[in-house]
N, C-alpha and C positions, 0 to 999 in steps of 0.2 A: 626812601620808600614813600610811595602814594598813599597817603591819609587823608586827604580832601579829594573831592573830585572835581574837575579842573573841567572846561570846555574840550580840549584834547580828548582828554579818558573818555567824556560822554560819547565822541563821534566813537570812540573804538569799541563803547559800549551799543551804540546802534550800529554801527556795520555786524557785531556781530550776531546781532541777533534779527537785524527785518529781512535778512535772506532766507532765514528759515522758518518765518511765521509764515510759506506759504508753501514750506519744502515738506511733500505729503507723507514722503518715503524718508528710512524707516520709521514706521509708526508702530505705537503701540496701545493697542485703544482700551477703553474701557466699556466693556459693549455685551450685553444679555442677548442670545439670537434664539428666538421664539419660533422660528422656522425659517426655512432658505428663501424665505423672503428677507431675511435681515441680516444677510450676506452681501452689504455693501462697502464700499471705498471709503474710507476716511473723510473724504469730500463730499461725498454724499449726504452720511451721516450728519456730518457738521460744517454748513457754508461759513463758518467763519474759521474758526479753532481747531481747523483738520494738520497745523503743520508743529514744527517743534517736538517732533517724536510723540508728543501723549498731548491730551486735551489742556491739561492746566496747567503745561509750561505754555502753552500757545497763549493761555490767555495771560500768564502772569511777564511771557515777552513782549504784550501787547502794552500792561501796566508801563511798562520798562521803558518803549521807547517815546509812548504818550506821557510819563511824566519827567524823559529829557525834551520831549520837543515845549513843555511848554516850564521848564525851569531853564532851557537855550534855543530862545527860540530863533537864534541867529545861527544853529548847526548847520554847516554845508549839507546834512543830511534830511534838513528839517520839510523839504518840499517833496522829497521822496515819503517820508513819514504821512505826510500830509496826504500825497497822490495813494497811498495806500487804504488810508481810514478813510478818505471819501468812497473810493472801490467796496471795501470790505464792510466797512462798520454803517451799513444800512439799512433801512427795516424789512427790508423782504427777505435779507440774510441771516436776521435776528428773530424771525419769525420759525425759519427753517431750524435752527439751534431750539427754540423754545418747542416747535414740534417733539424735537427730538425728547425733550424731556415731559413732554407729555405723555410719554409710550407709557404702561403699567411696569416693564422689565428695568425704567428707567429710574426706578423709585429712589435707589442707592447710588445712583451717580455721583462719582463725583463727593461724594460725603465725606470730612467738608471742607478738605482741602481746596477743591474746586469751585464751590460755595464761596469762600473766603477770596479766595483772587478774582473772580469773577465781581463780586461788590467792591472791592479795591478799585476796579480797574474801573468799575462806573464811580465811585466817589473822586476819581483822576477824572476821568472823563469830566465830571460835571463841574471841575474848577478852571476849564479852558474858557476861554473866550466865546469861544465860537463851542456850542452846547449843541447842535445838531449830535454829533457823537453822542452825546450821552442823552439827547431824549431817542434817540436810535435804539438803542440797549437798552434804556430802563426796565422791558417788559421781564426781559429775560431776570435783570437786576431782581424784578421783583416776586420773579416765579422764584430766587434762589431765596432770597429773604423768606418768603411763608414756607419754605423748608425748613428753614432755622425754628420758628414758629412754632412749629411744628413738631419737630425733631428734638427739642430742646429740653421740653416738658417728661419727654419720655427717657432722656438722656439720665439711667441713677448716677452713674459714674463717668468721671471726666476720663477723657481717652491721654495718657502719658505720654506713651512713648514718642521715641524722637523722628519719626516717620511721617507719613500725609496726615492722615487724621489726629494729630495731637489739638488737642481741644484747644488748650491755650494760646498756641500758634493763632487758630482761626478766626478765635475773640477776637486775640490782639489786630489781624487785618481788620477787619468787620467797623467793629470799635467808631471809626473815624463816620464810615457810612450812614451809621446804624444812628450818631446823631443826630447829624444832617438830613435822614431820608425819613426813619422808621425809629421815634423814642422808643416807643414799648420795646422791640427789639433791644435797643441799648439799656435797656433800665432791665428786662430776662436775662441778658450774656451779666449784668452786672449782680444781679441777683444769685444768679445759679454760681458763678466762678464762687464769691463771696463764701458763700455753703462749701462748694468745694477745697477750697483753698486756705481762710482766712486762719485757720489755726491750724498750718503746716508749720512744724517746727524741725532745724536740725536736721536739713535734709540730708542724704546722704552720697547721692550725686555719683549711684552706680552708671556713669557712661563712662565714654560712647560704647555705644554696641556698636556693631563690624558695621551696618548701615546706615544710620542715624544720620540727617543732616538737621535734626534741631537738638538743642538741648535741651529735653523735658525740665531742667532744676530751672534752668535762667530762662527761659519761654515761661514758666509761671512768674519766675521773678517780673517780667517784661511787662506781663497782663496784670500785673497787682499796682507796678507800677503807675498803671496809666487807670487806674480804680480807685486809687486812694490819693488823697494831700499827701506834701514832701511830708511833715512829722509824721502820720500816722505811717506811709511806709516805710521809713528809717526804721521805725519802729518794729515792726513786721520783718523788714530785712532781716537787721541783728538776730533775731528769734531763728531765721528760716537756716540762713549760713553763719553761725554765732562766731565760729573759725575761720571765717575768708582772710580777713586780715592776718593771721597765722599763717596764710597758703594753704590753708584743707578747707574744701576736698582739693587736692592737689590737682583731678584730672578739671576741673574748670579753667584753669589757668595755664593746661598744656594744649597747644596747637595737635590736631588726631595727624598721626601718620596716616597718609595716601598709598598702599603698596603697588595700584596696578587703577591707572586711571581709564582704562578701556574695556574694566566691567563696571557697569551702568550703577552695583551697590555700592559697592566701595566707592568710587565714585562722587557716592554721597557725602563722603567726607569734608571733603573738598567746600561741600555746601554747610556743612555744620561749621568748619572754620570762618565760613563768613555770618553767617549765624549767630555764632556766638559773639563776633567782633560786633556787631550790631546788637545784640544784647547787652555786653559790656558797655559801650559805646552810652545807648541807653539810659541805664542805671545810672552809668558816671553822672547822667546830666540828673537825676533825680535825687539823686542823693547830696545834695550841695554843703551839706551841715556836715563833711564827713572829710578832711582833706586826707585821709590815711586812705579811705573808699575810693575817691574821686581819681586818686594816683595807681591804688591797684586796677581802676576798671580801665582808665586810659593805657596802661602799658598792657593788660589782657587784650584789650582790644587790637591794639597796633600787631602785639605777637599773634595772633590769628590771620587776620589781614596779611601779616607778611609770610605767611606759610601758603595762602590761597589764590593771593591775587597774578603769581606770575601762571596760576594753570587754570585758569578762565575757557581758554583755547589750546587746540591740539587734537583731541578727540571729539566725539560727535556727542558720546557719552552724560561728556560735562559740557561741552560748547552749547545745550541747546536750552542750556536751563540757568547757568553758576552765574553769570550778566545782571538777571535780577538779583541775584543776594551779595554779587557787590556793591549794588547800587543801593539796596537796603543798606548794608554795612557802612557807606561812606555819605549815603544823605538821609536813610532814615527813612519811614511809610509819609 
């Protein structure tokens, strides 16, 4: 089984995914229509992120194949890649996108799933070489950033579940950007999770639910991780999952059964197994003081990974999105 990702896997991971950053049909938008004026085409609405079935798989296949072209950048693929971002990822495209979030019905766009990939994809962007791409996009970058800003303050309670909006998930993308572009930013997501989070004990790890592709237990574990030094969250860990090493909760270490990969929820499985292999994955590496830890999170990970990776492709369902959370699960944000 593939547990690294290899130059081979990356091409198989960009063909399958830059045919459909620009495939507009089926879409499924996220969109307020204020009157039959705002009865437009996907491409209308948004010159960039109109393909991949919905807004922010467009942009997180964008993340996808901008951060192989520039971890291979000898891909047979890498000049197509290239002929594409110069096309798309430029300012009068990026202008039309940040229009669109200027509307008032567009308030909750996107919240913050969308948010979250979309700053991933300029914190990729802006470790190329060649930075035209990312001073391209910063605008929008940063109309999403003062949503966080924004939104953040007014946020009592962190969002769980294992769906778009799980708060933790978002940190944890954001996280890297929010450095590098916007401290304040990174010092609120660190402030607020902390509150949120820090004396969760004994979780108890009701998943998966039928749709879920994150795992609310180990998506918090992921975000604490990367907030605290390895001692203070070993520490934290033992408290949160006292039992992992027993195997309980038992369903963190089973792979979700897929019953019917051509509805778009279930579906979502598919992506929670890679999900979580990148969580475990994760942790394994944070936790180094633990060789009992380090060995249950490596073979959790592997056994995720090998229930996910052979259904990447086949349906349109999962083909248009599961590419990025392999590529999480075997190289990581």
């Amino acid at each position: 089984m593939i547990t690294q990702l290899t130059p081979d896997f990356a091409s198989t991971f960009v063909r399958l995914t830059i045919g459909h950053l620009t495939r507009e049909y089926p879409n499924k938008l996220d969109h307020v229509m204020a009157g039959p004026a705002d009865v437009q085409s996907p491409s209308a609405l948004h010159p960039i992120f109109y393909g991949s079935f919905d807004w922010h798989s467009c942009v997180h296949g964008w993340w996808q194949i901008m951060r192989l072209l520039r971890t291979y950048p000898d891909l047979p693929e890498a000049g197509a890649i290239r002929d594409l971002a110069d096309k798309m990822l430029v300012p009068e495209k990026v202008a039309g996108e940040c229009a669109y979030l200027e509307q008032p019905s567009s308030r909750g766009f996107e919240r913050t799933y969308g948010w979250a990939w979309l700053l991933a994809l300029h914190h990729e962007l802006s470790r190329h070489e060649d930075t035209r791409w990312a001073t391209a996009l910063e605008p929008l970058a940063r109309m999403f950033a003062a949503r966080f800003h924004d939104f953040l303050p007014k946020l009592t309670y962190p969002i769980r579940h294992g769906i778009h909006s799980n708060t933790a998930f978002a940190f944890t993308l954001v996280l890297d950007w929010a450095h590098a572009h916007d401290k304040p930013l990174a010092a609120l997501m660190a402030d607020r999770a902390m509150a949120w989070f820090e004396k969760d004990r004994a979780a108890q790890a009701w998943e998966p639910s039928g749709d879920e592709f994150l795992s609310p237990t180990l998506m918090e574990a992921m975000l604490m991780s990367r907030l605290m030094d390895a001692p203070a969250f070993a520490q934290w860990f033992a408290a949160f999952l006292p039992d992992i090493t027993d195997g309980y909760p038992e369903c963190l270490l089973t792979p979700a059964t897929v019953s019917d990969r051509t509805d778009g929820k279930i579906a979502h499985l598919d992506g929670l197994n890679l999900s979580r292999a990148w969580c475990w994955r994760g942790l394994g590496a944070k936790l180094t003081g633990n060789a009992s830890l380090q060995a249950l999170s490596a073979e959790a990970s592997e056994r995720h990974l090998a229930a996910a990776l052979p259904h990447l492709a086949g349906d349109y369902m999962g083909e248009h999105w599961l590419a990025t959370f392999a590529l999480l699960a075997l190289q990581g944000l």
